[in-house]
mmCIF file of the C-alpha atoms, coordinates in Angstrom:
data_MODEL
# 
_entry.id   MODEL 
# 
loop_
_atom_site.group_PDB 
_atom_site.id 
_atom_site.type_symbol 
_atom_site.label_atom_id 
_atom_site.label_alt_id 
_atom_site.label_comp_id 
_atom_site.label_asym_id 
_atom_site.label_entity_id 
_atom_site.label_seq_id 
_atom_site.pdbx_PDB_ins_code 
_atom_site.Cartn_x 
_atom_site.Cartn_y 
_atom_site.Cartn_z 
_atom_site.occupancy 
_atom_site.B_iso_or_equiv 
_atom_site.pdbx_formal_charge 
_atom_site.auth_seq_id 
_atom_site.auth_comp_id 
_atom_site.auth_asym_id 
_atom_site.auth_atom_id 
_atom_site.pdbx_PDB_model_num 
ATOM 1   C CA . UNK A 1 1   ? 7.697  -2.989 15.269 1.00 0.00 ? 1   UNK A CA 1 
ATOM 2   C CA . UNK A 1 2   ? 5.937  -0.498 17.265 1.00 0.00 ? 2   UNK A CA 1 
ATOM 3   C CA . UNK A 1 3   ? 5.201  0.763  20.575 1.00 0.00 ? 3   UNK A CA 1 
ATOM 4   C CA . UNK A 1 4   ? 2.597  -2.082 21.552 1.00 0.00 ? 4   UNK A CA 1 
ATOM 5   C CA . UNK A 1 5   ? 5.078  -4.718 20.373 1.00 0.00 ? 5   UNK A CA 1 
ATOM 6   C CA . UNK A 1 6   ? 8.072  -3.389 22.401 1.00 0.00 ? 6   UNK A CA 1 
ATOM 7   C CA . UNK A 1 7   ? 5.713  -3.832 25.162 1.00 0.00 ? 7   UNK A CA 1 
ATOM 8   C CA . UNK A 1 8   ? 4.366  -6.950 24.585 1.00 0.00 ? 8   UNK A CA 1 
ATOM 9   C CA . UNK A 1 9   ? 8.064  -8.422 24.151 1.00 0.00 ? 9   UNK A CA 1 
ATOM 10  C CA . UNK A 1 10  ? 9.389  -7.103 27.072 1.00 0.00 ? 10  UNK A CA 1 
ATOM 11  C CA . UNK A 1 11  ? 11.960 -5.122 25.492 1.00 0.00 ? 11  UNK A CA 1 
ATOM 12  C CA . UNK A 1 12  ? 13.400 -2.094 27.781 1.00 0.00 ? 12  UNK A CA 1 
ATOM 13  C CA . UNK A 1 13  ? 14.926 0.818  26.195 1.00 0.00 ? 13  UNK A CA 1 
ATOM 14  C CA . UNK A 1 14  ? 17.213 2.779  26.946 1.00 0.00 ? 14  UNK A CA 1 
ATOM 15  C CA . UNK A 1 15  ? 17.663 6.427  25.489 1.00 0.00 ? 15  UNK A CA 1 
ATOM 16  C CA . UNK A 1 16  ? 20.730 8.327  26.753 1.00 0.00 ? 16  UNK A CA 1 
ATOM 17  C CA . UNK A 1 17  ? 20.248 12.251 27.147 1.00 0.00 ? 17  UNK A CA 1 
ATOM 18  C CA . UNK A 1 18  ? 22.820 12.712 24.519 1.00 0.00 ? 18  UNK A CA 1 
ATOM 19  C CA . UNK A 1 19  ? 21.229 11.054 21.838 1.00 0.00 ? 19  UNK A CA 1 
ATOM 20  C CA . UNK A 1 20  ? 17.246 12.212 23.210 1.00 0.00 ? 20  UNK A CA 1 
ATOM 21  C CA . UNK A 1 21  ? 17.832 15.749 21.513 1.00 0.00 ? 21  UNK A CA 1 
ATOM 22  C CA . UNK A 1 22  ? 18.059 13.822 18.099 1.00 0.00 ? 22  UNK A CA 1 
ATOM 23  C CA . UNK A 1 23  ? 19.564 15.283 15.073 1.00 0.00 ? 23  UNK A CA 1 
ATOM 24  C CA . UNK A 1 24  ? 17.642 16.878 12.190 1.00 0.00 ? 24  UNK A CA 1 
ATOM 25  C CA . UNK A 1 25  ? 17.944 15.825 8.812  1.00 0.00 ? 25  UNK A CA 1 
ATOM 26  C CA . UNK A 1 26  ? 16.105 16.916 5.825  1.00 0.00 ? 26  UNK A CA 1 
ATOM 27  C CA . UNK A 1 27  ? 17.769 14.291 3.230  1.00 0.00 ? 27  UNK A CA 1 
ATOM 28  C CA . UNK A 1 28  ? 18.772 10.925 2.882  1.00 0.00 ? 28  UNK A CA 1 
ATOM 29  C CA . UNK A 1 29  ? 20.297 8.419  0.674  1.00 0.00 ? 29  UNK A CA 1 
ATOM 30  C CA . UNK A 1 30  ? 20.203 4.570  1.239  1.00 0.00 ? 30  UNK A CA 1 
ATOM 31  C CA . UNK A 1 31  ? 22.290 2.149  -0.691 1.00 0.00 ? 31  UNK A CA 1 
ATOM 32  C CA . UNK A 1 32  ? 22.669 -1.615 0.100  1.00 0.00 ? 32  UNK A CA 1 
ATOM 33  C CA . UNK A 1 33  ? 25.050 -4.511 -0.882 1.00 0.00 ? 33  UNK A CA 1 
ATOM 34  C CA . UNK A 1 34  ? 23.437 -8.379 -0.972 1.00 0.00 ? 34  UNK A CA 1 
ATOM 35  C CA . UNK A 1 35  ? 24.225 -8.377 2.979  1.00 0.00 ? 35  UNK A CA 1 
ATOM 36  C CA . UNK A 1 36  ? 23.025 -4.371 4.621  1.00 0.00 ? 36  UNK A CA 1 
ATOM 37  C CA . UNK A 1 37  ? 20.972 -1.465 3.899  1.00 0.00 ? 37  UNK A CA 1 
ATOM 38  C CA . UNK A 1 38  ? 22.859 1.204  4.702  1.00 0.00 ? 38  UNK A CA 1 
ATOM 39  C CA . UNK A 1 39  ? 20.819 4.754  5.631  1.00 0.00 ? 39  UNK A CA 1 
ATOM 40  C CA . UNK A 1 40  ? 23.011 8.290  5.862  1.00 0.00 ? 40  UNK A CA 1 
ATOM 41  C CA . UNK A 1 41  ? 21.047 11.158 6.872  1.00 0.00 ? 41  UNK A CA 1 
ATOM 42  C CA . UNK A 1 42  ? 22.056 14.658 6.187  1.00 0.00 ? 42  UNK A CA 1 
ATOM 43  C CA . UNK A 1 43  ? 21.512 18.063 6.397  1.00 0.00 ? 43  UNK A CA 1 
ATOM 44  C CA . UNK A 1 44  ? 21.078 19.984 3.526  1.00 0.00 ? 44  UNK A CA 1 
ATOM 45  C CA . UNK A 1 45  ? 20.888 24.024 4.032  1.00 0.00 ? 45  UNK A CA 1 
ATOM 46  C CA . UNK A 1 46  ? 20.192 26.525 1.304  1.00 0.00 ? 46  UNK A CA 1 
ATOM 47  C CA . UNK A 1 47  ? 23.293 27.943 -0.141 1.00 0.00 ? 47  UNK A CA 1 
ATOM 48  C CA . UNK A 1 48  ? 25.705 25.543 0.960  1.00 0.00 ? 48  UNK A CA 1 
ATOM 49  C CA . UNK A 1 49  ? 26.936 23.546 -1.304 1.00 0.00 ? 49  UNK A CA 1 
ATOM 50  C CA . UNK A 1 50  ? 27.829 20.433 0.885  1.00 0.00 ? 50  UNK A CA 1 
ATOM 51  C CA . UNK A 1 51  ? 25.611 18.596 2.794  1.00 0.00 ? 51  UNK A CA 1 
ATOM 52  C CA . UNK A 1 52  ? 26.500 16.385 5.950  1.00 0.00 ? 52  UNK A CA 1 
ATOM 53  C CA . UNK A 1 53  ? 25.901 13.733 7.021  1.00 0.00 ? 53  UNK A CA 1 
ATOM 54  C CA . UNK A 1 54  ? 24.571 13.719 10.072 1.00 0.00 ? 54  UNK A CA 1 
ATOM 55  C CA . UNK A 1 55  ? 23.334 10.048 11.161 1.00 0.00 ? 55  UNK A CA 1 
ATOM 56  C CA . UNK A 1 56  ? 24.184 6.414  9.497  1.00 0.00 ? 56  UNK A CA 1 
ATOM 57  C CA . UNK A 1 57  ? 21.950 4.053  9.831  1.00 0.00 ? 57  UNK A CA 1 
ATOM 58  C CA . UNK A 1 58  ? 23.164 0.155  8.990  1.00 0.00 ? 58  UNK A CA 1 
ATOM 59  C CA . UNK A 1 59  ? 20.457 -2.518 8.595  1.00 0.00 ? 59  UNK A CA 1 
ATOM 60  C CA . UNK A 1 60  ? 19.938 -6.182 7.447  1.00 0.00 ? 60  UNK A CA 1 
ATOM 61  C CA . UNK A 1 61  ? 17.718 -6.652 4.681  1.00 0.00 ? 61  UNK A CA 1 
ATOM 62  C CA . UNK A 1 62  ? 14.922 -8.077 7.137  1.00 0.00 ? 62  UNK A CA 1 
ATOM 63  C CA . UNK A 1 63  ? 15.355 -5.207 9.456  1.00 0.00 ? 63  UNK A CA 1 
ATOM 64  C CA . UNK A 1 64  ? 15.404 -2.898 6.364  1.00 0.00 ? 64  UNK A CA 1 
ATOM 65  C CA . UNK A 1 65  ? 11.942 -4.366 5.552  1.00 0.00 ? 65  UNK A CA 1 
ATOM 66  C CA . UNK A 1 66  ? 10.448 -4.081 8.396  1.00 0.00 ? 66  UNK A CA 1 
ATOM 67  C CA . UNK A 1 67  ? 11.058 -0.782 8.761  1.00 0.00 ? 67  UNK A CA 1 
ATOM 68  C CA . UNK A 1 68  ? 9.461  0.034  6.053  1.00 0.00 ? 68  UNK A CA 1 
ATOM 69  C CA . UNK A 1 69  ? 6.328  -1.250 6.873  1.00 0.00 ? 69  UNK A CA 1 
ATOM 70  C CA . UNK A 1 70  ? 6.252  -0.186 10.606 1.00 0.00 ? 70  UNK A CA 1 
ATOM 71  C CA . UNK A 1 71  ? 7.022  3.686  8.629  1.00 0.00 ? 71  UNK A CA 1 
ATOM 72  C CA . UNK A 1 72  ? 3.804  2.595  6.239  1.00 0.00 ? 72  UNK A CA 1 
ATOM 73  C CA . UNK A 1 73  ? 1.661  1.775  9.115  1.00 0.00 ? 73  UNK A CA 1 
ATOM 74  C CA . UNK A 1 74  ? 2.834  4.849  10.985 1.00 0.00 ? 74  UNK A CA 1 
ATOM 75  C CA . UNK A 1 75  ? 2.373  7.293  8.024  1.00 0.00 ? 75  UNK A CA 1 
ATOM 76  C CA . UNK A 1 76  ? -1.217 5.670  7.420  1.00 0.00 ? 76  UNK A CA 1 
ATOM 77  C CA . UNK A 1 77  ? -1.868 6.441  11.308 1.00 0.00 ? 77  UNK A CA 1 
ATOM 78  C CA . UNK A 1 78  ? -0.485 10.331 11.052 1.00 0.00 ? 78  UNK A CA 1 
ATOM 79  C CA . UNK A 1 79  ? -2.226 11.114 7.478  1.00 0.00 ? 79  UNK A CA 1 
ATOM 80  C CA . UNK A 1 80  ? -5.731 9.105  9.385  1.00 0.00 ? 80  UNK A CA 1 
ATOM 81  C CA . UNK A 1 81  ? -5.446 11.976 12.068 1.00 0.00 ? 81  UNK A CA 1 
ATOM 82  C CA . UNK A 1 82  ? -3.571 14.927 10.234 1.00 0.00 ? 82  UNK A CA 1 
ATOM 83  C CA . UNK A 1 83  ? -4.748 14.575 6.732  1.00 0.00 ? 83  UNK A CA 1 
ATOM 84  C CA . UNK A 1 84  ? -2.847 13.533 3.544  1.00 0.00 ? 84  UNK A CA 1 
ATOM 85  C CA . UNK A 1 85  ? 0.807  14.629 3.612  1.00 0.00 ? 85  UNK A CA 1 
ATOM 86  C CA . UNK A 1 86  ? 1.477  16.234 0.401  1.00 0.00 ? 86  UNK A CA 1 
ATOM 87  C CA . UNK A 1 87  ? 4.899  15.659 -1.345 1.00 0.00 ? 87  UNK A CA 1 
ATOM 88  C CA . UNK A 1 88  ? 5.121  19.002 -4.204 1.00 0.00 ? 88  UNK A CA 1 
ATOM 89  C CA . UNK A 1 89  ? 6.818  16.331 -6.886 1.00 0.00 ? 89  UNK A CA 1 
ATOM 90  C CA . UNK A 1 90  ? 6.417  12.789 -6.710 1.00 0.00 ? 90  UNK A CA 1 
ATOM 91  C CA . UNK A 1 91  ? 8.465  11.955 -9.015 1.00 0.00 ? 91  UNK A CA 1 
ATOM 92  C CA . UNK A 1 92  ? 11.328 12.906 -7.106 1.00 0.00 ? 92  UNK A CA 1 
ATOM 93  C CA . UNK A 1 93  ? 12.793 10.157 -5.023 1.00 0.00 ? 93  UNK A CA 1 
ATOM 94  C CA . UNK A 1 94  ? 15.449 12.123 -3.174 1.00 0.00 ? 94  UNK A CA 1 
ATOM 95  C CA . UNK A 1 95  ? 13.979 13.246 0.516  1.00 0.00 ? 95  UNK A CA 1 
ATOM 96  C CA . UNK A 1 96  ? 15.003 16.955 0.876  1.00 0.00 ? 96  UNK A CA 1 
ATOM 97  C CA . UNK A 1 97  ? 12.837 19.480 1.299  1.00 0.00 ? 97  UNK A CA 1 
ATOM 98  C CA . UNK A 1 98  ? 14.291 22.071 -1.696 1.00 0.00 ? 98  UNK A CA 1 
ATOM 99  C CA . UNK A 1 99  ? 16.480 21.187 -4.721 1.00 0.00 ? 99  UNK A CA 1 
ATOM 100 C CA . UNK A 1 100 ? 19.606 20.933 -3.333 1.00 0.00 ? 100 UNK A CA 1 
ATOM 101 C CA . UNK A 1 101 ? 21.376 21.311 -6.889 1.00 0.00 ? 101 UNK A CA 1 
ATOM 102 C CA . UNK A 1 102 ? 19.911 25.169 -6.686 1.00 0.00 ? 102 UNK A CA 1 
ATOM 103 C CA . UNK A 1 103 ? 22.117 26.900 -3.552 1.00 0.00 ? 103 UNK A CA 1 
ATOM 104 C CA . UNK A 1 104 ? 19.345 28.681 -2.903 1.00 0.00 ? 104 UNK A CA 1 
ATOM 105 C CA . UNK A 1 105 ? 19.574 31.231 0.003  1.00 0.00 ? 105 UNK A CA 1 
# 
């Protein structure tokens, strides 16, 4: 769903101040049973050997799906404007932005 749709449906957020500031995560790992995909975001700093978690995110499979397309459409939109974004291995399917196994500092 994006912003046009929100609008379109009527739909009024709210965003309290506390939660506007956001939290930044540079990993994440989603599982899911037969009923919820379930999304933890984390923070992942060189040298540290723990990450944590910062956010979890707890969908239904339909939900689950269609956030993955409005992120598809919205990644087609920034790369249309910004260029490709370039990922340095693609076969890597962990999102973190350094190998986390290396405690680099």
């Amino acid at each position: 769903m994006n912003e046009n749709d929100t609008k379109q449906q009527g739909l009024q957020l709210e965003l309290p101040q506390d939660v506007a500031q956001g939290e930044y995560a540079n990993f994440a790992i989603i599982t899911h049973s037969s009923s919820d995909f379930i999304v933890d975001f984390a923070r992942v700093m060189p040298g540290v050997p723990k990450a944590q978690v910062k956010s979890r995110v707890i969908l239904a499979p339909e939900h689950a799906k269609r956030l993955l397309g409005a992120l598809q459409e919205n990644i087609f939109r920034y790369e249309r404007e910004f260029g490709p974004i370039k990922i340095p291995n693609q076969q890597d399917r962990t999102i973190a932005p350094f190998d986390a196994s290396k405690g680099e500092a």
